[in-house]
N, C-alpha and C positions, 0 to 999 in steps of 0.2 A: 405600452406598445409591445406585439408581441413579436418575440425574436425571430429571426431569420435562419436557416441553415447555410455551410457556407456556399451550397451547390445554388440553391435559391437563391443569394445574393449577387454571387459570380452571374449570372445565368441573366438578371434582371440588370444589373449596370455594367457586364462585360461593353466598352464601346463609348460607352457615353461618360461625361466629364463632372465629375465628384466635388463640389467646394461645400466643404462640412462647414467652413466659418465664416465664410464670405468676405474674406481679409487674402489678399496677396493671389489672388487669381487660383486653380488651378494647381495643386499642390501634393505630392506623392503623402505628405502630413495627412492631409485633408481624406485620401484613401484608407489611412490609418485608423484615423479618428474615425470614421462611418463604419468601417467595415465593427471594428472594435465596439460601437455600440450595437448597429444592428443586428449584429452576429452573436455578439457575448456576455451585452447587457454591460459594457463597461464605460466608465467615464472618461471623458478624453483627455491622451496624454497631457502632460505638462512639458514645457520646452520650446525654445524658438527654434530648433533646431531640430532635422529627425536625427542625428545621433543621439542627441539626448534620451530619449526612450528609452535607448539600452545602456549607456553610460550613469544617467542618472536614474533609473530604475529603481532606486528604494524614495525617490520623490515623487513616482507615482501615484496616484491618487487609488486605482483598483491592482496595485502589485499584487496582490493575493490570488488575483485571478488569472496569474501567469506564472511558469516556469523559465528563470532565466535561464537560458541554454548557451554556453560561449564556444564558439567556433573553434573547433580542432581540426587536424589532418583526416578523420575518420568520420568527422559528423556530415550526414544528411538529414535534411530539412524533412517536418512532416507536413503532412498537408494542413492546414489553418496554421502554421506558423508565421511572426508577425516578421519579418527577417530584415536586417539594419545592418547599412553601410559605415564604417566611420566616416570621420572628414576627411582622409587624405583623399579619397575619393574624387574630390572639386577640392578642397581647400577649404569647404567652408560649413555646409549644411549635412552633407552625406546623404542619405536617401533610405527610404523602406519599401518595402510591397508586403505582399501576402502571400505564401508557399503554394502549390499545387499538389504536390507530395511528390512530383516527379522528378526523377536527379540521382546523380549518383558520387562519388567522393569527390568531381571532380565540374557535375556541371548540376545546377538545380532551374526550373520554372517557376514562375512566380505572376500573381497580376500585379502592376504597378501601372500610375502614371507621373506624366513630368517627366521623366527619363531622360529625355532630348534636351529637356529645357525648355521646352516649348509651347510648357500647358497640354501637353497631347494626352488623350483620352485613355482612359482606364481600357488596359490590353495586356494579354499574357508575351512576356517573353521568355528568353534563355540567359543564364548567365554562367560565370567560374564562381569562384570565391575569393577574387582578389576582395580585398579592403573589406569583406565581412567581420562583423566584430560579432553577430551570432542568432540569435531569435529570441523570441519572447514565447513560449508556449501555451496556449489556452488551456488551462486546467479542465473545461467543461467541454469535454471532448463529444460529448451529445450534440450540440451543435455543428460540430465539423464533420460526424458521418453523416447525421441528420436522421439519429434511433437511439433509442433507448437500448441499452445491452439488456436481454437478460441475463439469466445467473452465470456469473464465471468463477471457474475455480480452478485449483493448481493440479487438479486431480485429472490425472491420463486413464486412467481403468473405468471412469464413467459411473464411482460410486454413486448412491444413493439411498443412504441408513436412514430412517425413520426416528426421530428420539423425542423424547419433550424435557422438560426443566420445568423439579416441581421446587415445595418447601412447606414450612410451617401450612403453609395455608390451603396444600393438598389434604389435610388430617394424615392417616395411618390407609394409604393406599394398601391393596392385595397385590403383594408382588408376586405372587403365583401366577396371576392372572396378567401382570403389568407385563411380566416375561413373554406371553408369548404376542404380545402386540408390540413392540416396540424393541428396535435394534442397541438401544442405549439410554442412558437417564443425566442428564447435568441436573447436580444436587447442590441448593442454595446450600453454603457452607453458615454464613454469617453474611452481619453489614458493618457498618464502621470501626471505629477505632479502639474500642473498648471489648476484652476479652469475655465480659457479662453478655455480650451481641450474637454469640454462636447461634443459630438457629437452630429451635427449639425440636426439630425431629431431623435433624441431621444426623446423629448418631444413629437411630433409627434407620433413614432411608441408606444410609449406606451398608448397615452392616444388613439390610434385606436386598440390596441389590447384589452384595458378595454371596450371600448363603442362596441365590437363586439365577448367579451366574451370568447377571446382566452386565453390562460394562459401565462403566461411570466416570462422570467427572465432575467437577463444585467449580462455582462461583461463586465473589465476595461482592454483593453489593454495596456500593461505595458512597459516600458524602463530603468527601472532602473538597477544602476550597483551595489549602495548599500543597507542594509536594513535600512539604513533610509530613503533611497530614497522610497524604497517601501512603507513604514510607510506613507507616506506622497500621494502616489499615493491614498492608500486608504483612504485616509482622504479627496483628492479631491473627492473621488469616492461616500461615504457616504455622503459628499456635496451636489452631485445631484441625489441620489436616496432617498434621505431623503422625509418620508412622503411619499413615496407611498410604493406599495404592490405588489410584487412579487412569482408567485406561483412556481418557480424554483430556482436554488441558483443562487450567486451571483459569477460570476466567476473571480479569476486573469488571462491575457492571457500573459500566456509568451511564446517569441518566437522569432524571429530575433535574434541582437547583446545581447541578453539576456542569449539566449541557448549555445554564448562563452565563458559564465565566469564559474569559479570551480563550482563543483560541491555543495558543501559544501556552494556557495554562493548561488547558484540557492535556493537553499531546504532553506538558510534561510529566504529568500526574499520573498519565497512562502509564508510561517509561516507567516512574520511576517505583511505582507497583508494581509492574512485568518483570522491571528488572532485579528487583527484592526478589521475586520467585525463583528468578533463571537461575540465581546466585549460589539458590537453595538447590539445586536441582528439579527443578516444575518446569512444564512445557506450559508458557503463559499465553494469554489470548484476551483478547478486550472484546466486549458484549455492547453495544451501542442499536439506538435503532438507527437506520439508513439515514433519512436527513442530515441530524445531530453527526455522526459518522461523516459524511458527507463534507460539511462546514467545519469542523474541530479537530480534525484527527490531519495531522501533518505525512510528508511522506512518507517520513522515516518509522512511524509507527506502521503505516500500511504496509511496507518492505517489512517490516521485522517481525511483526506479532502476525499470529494468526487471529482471522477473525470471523465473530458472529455476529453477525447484524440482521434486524429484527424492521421488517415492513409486508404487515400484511395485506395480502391478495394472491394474483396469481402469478406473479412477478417480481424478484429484486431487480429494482431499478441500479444497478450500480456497474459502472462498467471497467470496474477493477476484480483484484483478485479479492474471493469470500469463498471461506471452506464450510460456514455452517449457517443453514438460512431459518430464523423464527418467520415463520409464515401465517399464525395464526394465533388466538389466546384465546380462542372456542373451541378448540378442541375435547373430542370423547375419546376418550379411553378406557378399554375394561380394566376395572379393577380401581378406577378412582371413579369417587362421584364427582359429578357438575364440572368447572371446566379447566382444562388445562392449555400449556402454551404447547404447540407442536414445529416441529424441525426437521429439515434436512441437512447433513452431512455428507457432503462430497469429497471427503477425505477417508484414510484406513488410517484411524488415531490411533487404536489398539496396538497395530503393527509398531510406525514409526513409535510412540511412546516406549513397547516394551523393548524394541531391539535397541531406543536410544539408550537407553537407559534411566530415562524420566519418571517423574510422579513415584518413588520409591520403590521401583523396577529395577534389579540388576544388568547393567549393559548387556546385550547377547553376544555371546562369543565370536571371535573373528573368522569367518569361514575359511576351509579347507578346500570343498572340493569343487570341481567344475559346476558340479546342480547347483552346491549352495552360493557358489557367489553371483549363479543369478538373480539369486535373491536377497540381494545385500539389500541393509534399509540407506534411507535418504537422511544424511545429518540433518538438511535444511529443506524444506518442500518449499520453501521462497526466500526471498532475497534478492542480491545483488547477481546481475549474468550480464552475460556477451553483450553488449550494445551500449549498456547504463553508462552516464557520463554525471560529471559533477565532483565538488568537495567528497560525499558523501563516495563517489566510487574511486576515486582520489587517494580517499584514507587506506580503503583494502588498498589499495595496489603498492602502496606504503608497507602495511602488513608484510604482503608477500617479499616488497624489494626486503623488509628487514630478514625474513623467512631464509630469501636464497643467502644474503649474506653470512647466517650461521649454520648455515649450508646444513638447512632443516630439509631442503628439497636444492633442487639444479633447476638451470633456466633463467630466461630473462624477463622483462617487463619494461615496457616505454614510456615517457614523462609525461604523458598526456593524460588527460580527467578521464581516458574514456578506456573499460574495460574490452580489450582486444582480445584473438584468440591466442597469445602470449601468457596472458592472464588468466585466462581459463584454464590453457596446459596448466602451469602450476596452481590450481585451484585444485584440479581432478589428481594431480601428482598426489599433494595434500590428503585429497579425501580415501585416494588409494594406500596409501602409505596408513590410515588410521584405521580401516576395514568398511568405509562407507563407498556406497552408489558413486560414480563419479559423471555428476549430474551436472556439472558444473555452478553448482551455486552457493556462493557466500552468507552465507545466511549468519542470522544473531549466534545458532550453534557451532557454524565454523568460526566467526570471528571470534570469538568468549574462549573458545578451544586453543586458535592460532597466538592468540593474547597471554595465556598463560604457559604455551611449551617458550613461547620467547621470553618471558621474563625470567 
């Protein structure tokens, strides 16, 4: 069956009366379960109850296909949000509907039925947020605007760098010639876990991409099945790019027999390669194609690393953040024979890299004058900002409360999951105090930074 979007959905049973199971008449459930498959491809809740949904949420059968989102003082609902009453509500069942997106701290829309009690028919109303315990978020947000995004990136200036990523299996390219067709090169460093793996004209392609002024960066592709195995690929990997200098990040490639294992292993395997890097001083980035990316890669890996993902045509379909797109593995190029992979970069890696200090770049000095602190670099081009709620934006705000306490910086921050502009002020305090952009964002490089002036 092919899915629905949610404007299509709404549009076609606004009115008319929903019994997904044809048990108990009539049932604000019953809106839940339909909309939930028609719209997201997902299998129907579990529970006699709609509180359950969100209470008992890791007994879900498609949790993965949700974001639990829990009710704060500052959250508003987005539109395909699945949104759940508790029981004190009646006392007994509690209730759900589906978001509109419309609403603000204080009131939200929604379609629901049974509201009344009275079997009445699928209709948008208005509510507060008494007795909200919070939403359920659809992960596949392609069905709720009802498009494919194409390319999105973190990039404000509208780069657009041309590069490819060769190896062993370019031969001995003419980098006189590579120079002037192409903005940049990612150079396969090596693959697994054994120091004998360095790839076989790596030394080559880098020390012709330095003596011809191109910019560059390496990736390790990888095989492993555990994270220690991964720990350890990185450890080869920093073996042989140790000592030189890289003006692009440093990439994990995962992909083959990599892309079979849980998800839950993927995303930590990524980590804990990326974070062997970061440790060393590397700006690290994970390499996947789109699908695989898609299914394996958890959020915290999309907040934290930067990334390349690979799906060709005329389009990335992916409606998140991506700084560098493989679009192709037929590519011509002068200066190499037959065929290479080609890319786009939406990002200025060279800048943030050198002024960070990354890829064995000396930090750039903290600026003096009015010109140059317009030009301050960005610790972080992603991460945590203004809106983000959860554990996960929970922790920074932890961070900071310990920060003002050893009165690293002044200011306050509220108990709530959800990063306010409280929390920004001191984000931006932070990043001014240390000579960076004050962009407000927490990223892997502020957090790793803020982590060790507190210890």
């Amino acid at each position: 069956m092919a899915l629905m979007t949610f404007d299509d959905y709404f549009k076609k049973y606004n009115g008319k009366y929903i019994d997904f199971d044809g048990a108990y008449g009539v049932t604000c459930f019953d809106l839940a379960n339909d909309y939930a498959q028609k719209v997201l491809g997902a299998k129907p809740f579990v529970g006699l109850y709609a509180w359950q949904i969100f209470v008992d949420y890791n007994k879900q059968p498609d949790k993965d296909k949700f974001t639990k989102i829990v009710n704060t003082p500052d959250f508003v609902p987005k539109k395909g949000d699945i949104i759940v009453w508790a029981k004190s509500l009646n006392g007994d069942a509690g209730h759900v509907a589906v978001c509109t997106g419309e609403g603000t701290t204080t009131w939200f829309k929604c379609y629901e039925q049974n509201w009344y009690g009275k079997g009445d028919a699928c209709t948008k109303l208005q509510h507060n947020y008494d007795h909200i315990l919070g939403v359920l978020r659809p992960k596949n947000q392609e069905q709720i605007t009802g498009k494919v995004e194409d390319k999105v990136t973190t990039n404000t200036k509208n780069v657009k760098l041309k590069g490819i990523d060769i190896s062993v299996y370019q031969n001995n390219p003419d980098f006189t010639k590579v120079k002037g067709a192409v903005d940049y090169v990612i150079i396969r460093a090596g693959y697994g876990k054994y120091s004998s793996q360095k790839d076989e004209r790596f030394e080559r392609n880098y020390s012709e991409c330095k003596k011809n002024n191109i910019p560059c960066g390496a990736y390790w592709f990888g095989y492993a099945n555990t994270v220690d195995e991964a720990k350890k690929e990185a450890q080869v990997c920093l073996s042989v790019i140790k000592g030189k200098q890289f003006e692009y990040p440093i990439y994990y490639d995962i992909e083959g027999a990599m892309t079979r294992l849980p998800k839950a292993t993927v995303s930590a395997m990524a980590k804990a390669f990326c974070n062997e890097l970061e440790k060393n001083g590397y700006y690290a980035g994970i390499y996947m194609s789109r699908i695989p990316a898609q299914n394996l890669l958890d959020d915290e890996c999309i907040k934290k690393y930067t990334l390349w993902l690979a799906e060709y045509g005329s389009k990335l379909n992916w409606n998140k953040t991506c700084d560098m797109w493989q679009y192709s593995s037929t590519g011509k190029v002068n200066g190499i024979g037959g065929s290479v992979d080609t890319n786009y970069c939406y990002v200025d890696f060279p800048a943030i890299i050198k002024n960070g200090g990354f890829n064995g770049f000396k930090k750039a000095a903290t600026p003096t004058t009015t010109t140059e602190k317009k030009e301050l670099a960005e610790l972080d081009i992603k991460g945590f900002k203004k809106g983000d709620k959860g554990f996960e934006a929970l922790a920074v705000k932890t961070l900071l409360k310990l920060a003002i306490s050893k009165k690293l910086v002044s200011g306050s921050v509220d108990d709530t999951s959800g990063l306010g502009g409280g929390s920004i002020k001191i984000v931006n305090a932070l990043l001014k105090k240390w000579g960076y952009k004050e962009n407000g964002i927490a990223g892997t490089n502020f957090i790793n930074r803020l982590y060790k002036e507190l210890k």
